[in-house]
Backbone bond lengths (Angstrom), bond angles and torsions (degrees), N, CA, C in turn:
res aa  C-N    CA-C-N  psi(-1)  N-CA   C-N-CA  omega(-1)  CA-C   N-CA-C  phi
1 X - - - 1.460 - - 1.520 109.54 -
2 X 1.412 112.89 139.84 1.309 110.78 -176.30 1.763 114.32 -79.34
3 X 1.360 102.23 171.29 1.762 103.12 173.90 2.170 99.00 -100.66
4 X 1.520 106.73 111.15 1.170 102.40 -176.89 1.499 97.77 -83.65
5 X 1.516 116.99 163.54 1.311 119.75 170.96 1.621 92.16 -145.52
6 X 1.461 105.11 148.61 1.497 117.14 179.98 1.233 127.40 -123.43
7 X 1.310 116.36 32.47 1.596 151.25 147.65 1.445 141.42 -172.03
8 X 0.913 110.83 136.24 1.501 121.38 -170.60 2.048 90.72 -62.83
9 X 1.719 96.86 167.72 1.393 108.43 -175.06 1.597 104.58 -87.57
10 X 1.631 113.37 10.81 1.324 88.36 -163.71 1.571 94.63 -100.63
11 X 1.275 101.88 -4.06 1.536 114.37 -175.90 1.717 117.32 -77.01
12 X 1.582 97.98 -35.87 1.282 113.40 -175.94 1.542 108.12 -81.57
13 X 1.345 110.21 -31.40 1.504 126.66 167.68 1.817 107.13 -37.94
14 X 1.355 101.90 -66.57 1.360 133.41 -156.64 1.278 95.80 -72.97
15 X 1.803 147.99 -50.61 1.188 143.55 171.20 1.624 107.99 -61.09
16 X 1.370 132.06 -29.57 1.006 113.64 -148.31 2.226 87.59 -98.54
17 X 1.072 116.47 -30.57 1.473 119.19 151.16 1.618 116.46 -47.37
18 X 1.039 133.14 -53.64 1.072 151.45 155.75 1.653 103.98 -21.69
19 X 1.209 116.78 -91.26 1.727 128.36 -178.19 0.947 119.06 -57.66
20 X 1.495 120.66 -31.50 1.822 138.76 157.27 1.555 97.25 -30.75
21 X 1.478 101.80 -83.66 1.535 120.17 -147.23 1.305 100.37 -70.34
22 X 1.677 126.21 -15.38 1.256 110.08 -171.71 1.487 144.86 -52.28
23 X 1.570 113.54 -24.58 1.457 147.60 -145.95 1.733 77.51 -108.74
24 X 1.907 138.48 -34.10 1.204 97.06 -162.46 1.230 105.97 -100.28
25 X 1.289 108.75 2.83 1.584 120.56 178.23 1.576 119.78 -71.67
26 X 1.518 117.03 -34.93 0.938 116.00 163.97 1.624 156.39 -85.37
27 X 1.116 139.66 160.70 1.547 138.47 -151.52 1.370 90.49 -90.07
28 X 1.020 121.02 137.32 2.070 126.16 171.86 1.303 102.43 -52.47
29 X 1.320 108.18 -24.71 1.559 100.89 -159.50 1.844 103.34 -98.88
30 X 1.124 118.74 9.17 1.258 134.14 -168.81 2.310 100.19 -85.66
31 X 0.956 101.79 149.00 1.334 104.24 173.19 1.471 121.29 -68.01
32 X 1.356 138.70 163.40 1.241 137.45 -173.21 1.891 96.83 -78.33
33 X 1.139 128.39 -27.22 1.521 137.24 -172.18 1.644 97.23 -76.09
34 X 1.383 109.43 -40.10 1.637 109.25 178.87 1.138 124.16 -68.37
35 X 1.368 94.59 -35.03 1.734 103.94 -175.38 1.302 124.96 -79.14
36 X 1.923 106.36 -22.79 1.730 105.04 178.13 1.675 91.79 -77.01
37 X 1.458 132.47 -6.67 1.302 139.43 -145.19 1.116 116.51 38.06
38 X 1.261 126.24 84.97 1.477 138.97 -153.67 1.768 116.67 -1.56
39 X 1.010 92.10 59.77 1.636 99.35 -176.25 1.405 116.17 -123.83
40 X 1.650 125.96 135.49 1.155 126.55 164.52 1.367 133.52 -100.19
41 X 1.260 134.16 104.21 1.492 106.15 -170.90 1.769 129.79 -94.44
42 X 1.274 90.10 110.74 1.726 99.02 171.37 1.221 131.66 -94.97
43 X 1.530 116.17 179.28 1.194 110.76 -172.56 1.825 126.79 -90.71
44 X 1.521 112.35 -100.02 1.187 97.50 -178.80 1.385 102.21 -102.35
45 X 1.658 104.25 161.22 1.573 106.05 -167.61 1.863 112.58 -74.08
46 X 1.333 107.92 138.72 1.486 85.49 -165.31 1.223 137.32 115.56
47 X 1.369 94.32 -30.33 2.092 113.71 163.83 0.874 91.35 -50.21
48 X 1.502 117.61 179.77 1.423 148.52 -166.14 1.546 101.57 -112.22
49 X 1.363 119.83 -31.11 1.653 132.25 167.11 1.852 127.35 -59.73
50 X 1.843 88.35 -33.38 1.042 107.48 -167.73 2.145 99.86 -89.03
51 X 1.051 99.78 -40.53 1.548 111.14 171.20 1.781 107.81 -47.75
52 X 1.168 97.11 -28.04 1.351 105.40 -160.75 1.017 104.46 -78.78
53 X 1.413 129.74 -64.63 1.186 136.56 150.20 1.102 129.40 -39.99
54 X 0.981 154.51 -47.87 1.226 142.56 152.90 1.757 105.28 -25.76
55 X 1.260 109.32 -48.20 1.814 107.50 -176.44 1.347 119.32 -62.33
56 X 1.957 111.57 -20.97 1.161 124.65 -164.08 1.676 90.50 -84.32
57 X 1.182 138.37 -50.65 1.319 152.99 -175.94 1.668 97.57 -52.15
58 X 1.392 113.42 -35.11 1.726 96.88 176.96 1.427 104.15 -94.32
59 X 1.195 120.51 -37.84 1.651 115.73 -178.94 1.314 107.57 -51.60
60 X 1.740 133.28 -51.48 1.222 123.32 -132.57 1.517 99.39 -112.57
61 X 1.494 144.54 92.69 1.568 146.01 168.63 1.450 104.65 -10.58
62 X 1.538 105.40 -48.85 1.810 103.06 -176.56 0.947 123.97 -74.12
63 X 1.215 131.91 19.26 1.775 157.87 169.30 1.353 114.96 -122.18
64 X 1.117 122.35 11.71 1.116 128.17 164.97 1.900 110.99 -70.49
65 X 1.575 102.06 118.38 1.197 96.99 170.16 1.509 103.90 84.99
66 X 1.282 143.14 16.62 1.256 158.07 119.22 1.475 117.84 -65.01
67 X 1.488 83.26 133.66 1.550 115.61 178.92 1.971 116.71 -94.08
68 X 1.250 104.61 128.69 1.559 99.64 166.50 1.517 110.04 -106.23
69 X 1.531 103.21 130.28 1.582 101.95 -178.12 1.476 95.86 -105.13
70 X 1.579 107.62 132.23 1.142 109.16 163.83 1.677 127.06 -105.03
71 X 1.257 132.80 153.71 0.889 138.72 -131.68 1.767 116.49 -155.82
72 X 1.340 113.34 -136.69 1.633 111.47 149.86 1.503 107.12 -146.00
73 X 1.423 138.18 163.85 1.165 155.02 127.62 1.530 114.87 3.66
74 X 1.235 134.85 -64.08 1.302 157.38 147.80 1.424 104.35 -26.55
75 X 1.603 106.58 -79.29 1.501 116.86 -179.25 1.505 134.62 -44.03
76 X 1.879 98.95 -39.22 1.286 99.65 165.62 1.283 152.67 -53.50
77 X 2.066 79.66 -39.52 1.520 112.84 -170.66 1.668 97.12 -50.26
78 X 1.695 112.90 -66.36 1.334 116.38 -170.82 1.405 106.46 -57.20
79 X 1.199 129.84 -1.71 1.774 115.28 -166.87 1.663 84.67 -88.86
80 X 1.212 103.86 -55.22 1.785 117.36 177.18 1.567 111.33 -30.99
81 X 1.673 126.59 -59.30 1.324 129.21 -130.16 1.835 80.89 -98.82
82 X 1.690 112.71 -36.35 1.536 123.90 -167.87 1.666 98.29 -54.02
83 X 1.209 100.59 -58.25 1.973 125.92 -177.32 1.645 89.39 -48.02
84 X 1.172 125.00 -98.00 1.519 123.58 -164.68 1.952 114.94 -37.00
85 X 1.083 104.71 -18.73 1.695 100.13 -155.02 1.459 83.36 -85.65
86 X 1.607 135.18 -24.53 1.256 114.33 169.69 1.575 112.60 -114.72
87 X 1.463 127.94 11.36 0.875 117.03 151.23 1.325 107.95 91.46
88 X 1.998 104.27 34.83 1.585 115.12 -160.26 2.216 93.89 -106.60
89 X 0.756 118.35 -165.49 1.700 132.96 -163.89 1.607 93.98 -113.30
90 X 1.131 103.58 115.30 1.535 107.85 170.20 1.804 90.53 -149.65
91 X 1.851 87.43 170.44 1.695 108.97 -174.14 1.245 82.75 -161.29
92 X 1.610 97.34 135.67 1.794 114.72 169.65 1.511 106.64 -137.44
93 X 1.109 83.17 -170.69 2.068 94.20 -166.85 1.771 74.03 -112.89
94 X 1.667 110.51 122.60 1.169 117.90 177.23 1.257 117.39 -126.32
95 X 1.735 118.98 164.06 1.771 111.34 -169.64 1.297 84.18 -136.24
96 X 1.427 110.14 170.14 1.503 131.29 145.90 1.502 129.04 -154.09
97 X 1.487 108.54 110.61 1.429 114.45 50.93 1.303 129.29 -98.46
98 X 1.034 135.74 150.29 1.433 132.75 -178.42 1.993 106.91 -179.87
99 X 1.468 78.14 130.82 1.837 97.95 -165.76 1.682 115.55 -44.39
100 X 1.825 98.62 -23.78 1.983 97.15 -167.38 1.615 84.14 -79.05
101 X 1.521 141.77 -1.42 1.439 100.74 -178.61 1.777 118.71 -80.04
102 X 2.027 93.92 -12.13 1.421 113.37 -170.32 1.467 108.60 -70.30
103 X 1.439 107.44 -44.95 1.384 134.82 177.18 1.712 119.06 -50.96
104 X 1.844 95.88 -64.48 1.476 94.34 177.28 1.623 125.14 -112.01
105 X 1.413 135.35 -155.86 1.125 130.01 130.02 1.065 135.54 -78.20
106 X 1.093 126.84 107.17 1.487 132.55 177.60 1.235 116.78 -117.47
107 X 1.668 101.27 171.31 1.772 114.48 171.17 1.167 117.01 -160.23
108 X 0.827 116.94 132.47 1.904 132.40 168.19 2.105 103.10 -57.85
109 X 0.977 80.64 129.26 1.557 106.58 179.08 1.806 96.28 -69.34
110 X 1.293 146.18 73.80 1.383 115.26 157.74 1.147 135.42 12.42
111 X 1.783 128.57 131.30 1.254 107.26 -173.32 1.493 88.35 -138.08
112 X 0.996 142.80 71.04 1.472 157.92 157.96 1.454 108.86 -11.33
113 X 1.854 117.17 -38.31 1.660 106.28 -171.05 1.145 89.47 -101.90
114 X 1.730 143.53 1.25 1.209 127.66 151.75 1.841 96.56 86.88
115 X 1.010 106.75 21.63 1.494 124.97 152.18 1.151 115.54 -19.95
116 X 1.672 125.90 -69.73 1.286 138.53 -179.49 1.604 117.26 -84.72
117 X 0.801 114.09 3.51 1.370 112.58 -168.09 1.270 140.33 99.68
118 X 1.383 129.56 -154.75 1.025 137.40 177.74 1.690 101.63 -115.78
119 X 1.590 134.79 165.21 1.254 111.95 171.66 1.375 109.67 -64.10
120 X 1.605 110.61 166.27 1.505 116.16 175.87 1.597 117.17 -113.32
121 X 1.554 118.43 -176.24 1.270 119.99 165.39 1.525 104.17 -103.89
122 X 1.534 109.28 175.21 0.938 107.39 172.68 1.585 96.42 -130.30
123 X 1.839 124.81 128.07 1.258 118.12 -157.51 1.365 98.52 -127.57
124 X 1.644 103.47 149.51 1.519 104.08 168.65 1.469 110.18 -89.16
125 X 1.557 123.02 144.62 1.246 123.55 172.70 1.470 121.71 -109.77
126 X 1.004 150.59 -170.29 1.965 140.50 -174.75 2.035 79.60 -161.03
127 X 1.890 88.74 158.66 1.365 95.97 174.88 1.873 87.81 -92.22
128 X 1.655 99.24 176.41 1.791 113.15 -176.49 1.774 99.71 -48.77
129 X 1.230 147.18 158.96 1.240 134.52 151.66 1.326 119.31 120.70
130 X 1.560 86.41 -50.12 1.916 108.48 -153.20 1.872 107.74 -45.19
131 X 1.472 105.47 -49.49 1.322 120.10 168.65 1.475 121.48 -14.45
132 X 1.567 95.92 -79.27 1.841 121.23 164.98 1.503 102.89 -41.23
133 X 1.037 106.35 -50.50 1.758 94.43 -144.22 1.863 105.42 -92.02
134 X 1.331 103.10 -25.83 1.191 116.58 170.38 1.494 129.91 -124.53
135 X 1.179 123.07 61.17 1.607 120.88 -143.08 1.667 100.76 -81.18
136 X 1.667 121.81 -18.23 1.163 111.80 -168.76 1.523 110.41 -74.53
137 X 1.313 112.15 -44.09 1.583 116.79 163.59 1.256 139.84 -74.62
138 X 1.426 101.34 -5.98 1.591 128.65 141.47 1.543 110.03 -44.65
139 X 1.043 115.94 -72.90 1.396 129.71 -157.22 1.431 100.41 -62.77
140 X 1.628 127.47 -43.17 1.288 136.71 173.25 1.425 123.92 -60.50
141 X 1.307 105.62 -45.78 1.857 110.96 169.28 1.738 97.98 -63.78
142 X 1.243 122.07 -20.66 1.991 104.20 -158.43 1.476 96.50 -89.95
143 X 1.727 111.37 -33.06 1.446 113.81 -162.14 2.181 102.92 -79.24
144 X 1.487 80.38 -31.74 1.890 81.28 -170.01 1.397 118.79 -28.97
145 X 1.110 139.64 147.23 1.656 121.79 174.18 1.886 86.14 166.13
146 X 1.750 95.04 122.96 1.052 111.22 178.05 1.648 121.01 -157.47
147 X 1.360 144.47 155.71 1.085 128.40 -160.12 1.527 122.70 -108.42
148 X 1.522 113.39 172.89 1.229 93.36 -175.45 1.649 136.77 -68.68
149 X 1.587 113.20 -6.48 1.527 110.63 155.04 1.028 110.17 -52.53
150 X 1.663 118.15 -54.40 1.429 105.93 -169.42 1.397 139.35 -81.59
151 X 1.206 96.17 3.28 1.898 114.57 156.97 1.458 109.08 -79.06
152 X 1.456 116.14 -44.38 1.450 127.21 -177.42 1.803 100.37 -58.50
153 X 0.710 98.28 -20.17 1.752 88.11 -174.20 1.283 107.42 -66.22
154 X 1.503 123.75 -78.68 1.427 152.88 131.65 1.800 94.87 12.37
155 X 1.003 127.83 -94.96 1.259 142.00 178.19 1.269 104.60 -18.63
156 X 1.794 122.53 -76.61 0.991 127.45 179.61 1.808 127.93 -47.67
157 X 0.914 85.91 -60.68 1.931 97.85 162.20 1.763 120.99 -15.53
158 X 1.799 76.26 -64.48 1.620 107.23 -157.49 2.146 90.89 -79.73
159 X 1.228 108.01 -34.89 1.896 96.34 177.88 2.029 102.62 -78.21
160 X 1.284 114.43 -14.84 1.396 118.43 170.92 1.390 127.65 -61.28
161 X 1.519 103.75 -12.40 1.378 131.88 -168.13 1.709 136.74 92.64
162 X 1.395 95.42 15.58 1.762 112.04 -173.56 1.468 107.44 -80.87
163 X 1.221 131.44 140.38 1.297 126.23 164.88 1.266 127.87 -48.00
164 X 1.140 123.54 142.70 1.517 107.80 -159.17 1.947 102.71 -83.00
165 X 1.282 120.74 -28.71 1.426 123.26 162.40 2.217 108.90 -39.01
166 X 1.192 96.09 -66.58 1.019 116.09 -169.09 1.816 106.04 -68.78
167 X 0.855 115.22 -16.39 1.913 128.18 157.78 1.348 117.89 -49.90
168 X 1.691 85.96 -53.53 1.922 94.54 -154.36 1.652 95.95 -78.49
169 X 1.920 114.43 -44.59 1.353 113.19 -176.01 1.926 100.69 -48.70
170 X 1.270 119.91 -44.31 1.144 110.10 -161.30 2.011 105.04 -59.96
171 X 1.169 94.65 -25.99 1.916 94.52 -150.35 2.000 79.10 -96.41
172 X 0.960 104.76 -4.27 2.099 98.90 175.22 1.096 105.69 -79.78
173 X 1.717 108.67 -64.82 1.847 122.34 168.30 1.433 109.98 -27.78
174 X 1.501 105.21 -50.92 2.066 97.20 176.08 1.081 107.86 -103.05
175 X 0.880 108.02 82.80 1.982 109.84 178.56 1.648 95.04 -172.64
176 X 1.286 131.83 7.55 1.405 99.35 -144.06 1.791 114.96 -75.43
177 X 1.492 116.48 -28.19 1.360 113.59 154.38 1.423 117.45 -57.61
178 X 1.268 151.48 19.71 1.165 146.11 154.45 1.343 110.88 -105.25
179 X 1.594 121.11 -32.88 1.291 133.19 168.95 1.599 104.77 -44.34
180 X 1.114 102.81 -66.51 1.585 134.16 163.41 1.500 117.08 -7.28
181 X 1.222 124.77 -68.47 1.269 143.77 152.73 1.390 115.13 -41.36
182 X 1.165 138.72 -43.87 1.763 146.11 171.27 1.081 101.04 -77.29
183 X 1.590 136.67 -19.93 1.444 111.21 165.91 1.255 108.45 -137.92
184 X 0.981 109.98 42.62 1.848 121.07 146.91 1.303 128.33 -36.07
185 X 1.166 134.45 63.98 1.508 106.85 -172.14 1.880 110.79 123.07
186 X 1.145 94.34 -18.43 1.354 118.53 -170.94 1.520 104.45 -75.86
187 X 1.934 119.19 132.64 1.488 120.82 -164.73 1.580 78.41 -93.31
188 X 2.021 107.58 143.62 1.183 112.50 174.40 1.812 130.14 -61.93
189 X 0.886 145.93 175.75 1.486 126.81 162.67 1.199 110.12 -99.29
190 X 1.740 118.02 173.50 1.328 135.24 -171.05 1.558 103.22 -119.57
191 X 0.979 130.45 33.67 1.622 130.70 -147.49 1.437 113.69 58.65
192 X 1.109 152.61 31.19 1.347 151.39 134.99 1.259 106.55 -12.87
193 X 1.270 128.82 119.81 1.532 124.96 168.15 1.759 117.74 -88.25
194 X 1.249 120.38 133.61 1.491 119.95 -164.15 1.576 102.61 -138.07
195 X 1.849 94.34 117.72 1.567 90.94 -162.66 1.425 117.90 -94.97
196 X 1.832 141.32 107.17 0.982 100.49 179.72 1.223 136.76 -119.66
197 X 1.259 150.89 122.19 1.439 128.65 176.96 1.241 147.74 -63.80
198 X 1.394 153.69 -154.31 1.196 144.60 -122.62 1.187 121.88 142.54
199 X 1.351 114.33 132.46 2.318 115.59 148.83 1.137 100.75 -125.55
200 X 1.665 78.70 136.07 1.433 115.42 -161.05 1.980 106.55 -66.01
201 X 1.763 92.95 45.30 1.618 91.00 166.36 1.756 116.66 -71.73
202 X 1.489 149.59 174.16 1.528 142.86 149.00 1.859 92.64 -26.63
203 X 1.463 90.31 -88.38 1.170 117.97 -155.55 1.830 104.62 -19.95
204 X 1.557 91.84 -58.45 2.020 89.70 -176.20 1.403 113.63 -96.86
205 X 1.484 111.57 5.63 1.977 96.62 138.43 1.071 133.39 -46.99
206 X 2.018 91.15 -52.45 1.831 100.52 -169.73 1.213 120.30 -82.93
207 X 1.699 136.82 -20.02 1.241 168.23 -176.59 2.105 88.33 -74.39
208 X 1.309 118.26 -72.38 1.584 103.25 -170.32 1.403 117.89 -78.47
209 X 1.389 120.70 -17.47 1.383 120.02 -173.17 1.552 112.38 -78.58
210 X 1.449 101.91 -11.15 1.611 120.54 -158.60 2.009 80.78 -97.72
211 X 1.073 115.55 -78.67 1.562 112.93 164.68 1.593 117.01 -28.11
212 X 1.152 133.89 -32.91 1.536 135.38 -164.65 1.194 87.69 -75.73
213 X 1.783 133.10 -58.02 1.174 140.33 -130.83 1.499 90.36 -83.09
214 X 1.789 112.40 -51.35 1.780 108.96 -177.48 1.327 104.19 -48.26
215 X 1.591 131.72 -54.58 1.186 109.37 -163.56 1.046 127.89 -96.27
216 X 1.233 140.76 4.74 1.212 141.23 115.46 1.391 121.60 -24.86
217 X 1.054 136.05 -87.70 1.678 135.40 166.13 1.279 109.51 -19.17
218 X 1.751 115.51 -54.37 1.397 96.16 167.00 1.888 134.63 -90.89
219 X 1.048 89.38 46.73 1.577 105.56 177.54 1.366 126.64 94.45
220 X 1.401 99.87 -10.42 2.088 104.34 -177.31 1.724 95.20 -81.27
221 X 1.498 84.12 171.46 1.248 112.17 163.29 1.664 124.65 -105.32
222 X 1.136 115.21 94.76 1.434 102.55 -161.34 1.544 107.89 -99.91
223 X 0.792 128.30 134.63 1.873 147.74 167.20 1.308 133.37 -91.34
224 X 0.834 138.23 103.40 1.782 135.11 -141.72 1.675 104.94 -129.55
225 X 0.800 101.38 110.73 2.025 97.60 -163.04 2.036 80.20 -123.58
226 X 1.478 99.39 151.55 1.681 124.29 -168.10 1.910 84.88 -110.07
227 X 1.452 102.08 148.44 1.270 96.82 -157.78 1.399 92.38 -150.82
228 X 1.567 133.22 139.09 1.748 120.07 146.09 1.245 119.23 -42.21
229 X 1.531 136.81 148.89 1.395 132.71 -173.53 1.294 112.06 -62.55
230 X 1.729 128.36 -45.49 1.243 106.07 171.62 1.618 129.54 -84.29
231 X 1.401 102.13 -0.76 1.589 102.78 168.35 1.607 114.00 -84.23
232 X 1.881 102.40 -2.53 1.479 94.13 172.87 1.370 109.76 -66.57
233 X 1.939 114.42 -49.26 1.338 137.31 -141.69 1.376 87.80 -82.26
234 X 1.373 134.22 -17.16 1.522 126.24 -170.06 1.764 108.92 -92.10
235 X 1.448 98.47 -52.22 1.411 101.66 156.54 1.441 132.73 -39.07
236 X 1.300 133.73 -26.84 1.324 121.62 175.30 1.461 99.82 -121.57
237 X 1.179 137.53 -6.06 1.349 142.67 136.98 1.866 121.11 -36.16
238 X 1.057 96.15 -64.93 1.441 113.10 167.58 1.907 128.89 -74.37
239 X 2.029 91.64 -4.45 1.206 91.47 -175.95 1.282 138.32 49.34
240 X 1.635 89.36 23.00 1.708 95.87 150.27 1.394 115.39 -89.72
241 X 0.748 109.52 17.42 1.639 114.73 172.13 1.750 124.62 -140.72
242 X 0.688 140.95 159.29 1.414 145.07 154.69 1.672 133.62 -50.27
243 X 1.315 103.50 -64.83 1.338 105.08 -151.29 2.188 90.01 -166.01
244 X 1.365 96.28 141.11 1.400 106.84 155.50 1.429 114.20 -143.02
245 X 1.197 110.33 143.35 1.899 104.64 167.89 1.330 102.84 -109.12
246 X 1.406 131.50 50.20 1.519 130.98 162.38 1.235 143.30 -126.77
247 X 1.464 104.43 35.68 1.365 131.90 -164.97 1.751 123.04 -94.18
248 X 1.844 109.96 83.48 1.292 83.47 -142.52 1.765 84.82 -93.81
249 X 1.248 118.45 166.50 1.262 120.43 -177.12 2.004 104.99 -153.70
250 X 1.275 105.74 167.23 1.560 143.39 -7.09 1.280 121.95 -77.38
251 X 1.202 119.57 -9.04 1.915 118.18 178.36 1.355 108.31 -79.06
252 X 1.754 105.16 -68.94 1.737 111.98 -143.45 1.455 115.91 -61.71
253 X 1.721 106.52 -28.29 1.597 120.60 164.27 1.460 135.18 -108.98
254 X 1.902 92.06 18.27 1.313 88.35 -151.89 1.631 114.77 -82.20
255 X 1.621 115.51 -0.45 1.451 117.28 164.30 1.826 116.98 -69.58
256 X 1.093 90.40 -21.24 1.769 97.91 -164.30 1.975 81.21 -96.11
257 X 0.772 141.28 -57.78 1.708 125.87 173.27 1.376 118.80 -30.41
258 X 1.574 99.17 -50.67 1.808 103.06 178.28 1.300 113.17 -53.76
259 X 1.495 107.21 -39.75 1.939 108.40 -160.58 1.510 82.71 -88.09
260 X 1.158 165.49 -49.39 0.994 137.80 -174.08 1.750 146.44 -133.92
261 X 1.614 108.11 45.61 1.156 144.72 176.74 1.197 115.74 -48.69
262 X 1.277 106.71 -30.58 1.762 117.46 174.22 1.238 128.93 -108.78
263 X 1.145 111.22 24.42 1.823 141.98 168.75 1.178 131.28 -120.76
264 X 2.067 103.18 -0.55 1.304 107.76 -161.56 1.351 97.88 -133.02
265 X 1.317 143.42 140.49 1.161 142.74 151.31 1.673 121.62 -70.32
266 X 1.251 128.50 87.01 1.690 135.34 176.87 1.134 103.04 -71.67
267 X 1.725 105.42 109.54 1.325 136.22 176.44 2.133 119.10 -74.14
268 X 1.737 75.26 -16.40 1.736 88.11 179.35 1.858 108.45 82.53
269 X 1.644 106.99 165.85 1.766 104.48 -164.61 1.385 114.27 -55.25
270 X 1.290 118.27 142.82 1.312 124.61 171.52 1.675 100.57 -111.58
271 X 1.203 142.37 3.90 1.022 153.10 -172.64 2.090 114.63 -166.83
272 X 1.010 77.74 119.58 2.610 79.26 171.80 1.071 115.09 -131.30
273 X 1.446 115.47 144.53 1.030 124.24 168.39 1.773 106.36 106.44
274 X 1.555 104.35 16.68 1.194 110.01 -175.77 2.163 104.84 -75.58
275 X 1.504 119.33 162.48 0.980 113.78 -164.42 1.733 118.81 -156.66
276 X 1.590 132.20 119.72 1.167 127.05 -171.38 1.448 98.64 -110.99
277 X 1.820 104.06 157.35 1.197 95.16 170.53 1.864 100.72 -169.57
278 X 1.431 127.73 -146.99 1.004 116.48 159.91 1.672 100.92 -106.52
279 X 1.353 123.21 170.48 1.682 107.46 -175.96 1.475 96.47 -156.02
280 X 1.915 105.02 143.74 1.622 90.19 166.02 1.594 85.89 -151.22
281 X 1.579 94.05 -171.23 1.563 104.17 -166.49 1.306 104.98 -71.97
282 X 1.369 117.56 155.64 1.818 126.35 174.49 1.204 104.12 -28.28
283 X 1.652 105.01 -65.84 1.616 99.45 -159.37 1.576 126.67 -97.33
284 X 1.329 94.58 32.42 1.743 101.82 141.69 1.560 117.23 -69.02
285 X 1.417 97.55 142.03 1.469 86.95 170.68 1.957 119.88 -116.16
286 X 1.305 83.41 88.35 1.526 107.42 -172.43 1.757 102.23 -140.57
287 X 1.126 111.53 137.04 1.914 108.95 168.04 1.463 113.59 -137.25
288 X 1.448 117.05 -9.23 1.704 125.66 160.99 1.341 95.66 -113.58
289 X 1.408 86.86 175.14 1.668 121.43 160.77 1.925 98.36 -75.95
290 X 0.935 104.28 -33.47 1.592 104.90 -165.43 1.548 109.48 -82.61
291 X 1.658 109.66 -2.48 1.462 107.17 175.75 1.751 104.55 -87.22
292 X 1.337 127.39 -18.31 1.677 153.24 170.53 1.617 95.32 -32.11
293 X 1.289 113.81 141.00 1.327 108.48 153.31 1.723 126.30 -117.11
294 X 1.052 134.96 136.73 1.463 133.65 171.40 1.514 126.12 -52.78
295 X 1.009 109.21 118.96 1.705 123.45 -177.68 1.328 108.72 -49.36
């Protein structure tokens, strides 16, 4: 399976100049809506965050005439960390869990028409079979379940500059009675190879690499391939794959659930209380979408 990517760097280059320069372009006396120049910056085109938004842009009059730039995950982060370090006006398409809330101050914009949803889970799924044929790593994907500190850990580490392999061993090593619990019961492996996929969001770096490491330790072979979101859901749909724990639902995946719910075995949340929205730094002075003005 290939590694899809859904923008070139020159794009991410170009947004993250973009959100930089925005704050020096503008008049103090200019509105916070003027100054991002009615612009949002998101990530890759196609998220489930980004869908969302886009819906928020038709629901909300004060989005009228706003633009969503899309971008990558990566790209944002720096448009985000560039914006705060001088204390310039930015708005992103934001999740949680996710390491910049550990990092910075942030806030979710209110969303009153409920645009984004409700919070979500985040679920592991198995292709038809996997159960039978592999029940020990069966048992490990069903039991996994951990929260969003403890993704946030992982996360943080890994934006600190740690390898993200070398993240998850660290946050397993301290965990190991929680480890404990995910493989309770669980038949060891013989080298079994267990394939899983992923998009290359924080969140399901630190969420599968942290899974690779359990089953491995307990005798599998695990394989972790970075994937577009619907080439994740097709991949273990189609059973070219194994297993993912990055299924967040009912919004961010919830078109790709419909098309293929009956190809997938739902293992149920491995993570709650997960959450999308639009997000900016504290000291904007904005706390809805409805404080926004239209271009």
């Amino acid at each position: 399976m290939k590694k899809w990517k859904t923008l070139g760097a020159a794009a991410g280059l170009a947004l993250t100049l973009v959100a930089a320069g925005c704050g020096n372009d503008s008049s103090s006396s200019d509105s916070f809506s003027e100054q991002v120049d009615y612009t949002i910056t998101g990530i890759e085109a196609g998220a489930g965050v980004m869908s969302a938004t886009e819906k928020a842009i038709e629901d909300y009059d004060q989005l009228n005439g706003w633009t969503l730039q899309p971008s990558s995950s990566g790209a944002m982060a720096t448009a985000l960390g560039d914006a705060i370090k001088d204390e310039e006006p930015i708005i992103i398409t934001g999740w949680t869990p996710h390491w910049m809330f550990s990092k910075y101050d942030l806030k979710y914009l209110e969303d009153p028409k409920g645009s984004f949803g409700s919070e979500e889970t985040i679920n592991t799924m198995t292709r038809q079979g996997f159960a039978d044929e592999v029940p020990g790593a069966n048992t490990v994907l069903d039991q996994f379940n951990w929260s969003t500190d403890d993704m946030g850990e992982v996360m943080l580490e890994v934006s600190d500059g740690t390898d993200p392999a070398e993240a998850a061993r660290n946050w397993v090593d301290g965990h190991a009675d929680q480890v404990a619990e995910w493989t309770e019961g669980a038949e060891e492996g013989n080298g079994q190879e267990v394939s899983l996929t992923y998009v290359e969001w924080d969140s399901e770096v630190a969420s599968t690499n942290v899974m690779k490491v359990v089953l491995d330790d307990l005798g599998y072979n695990a394989k972790i391939t970075p994937l577009d979101n619907a080439v994740m859901w097709q991949s273990v749909a189609n059973s070219e794959a194994d297993a993912m724990v990055a299924a967040w639902l009912p919004t961010t995946h919830g078109d790709l659930y419909e098309q293929y719910k009956d190809q997938v075995v739902d293992l149920g949340p491995n993570l709650e209380g997960a959450k999308t929205g639009l997000v900016v730094p504290s000291y904007v002075d904005a706390d809805s979408i409805e404080d926004l003005e239209a271009k």
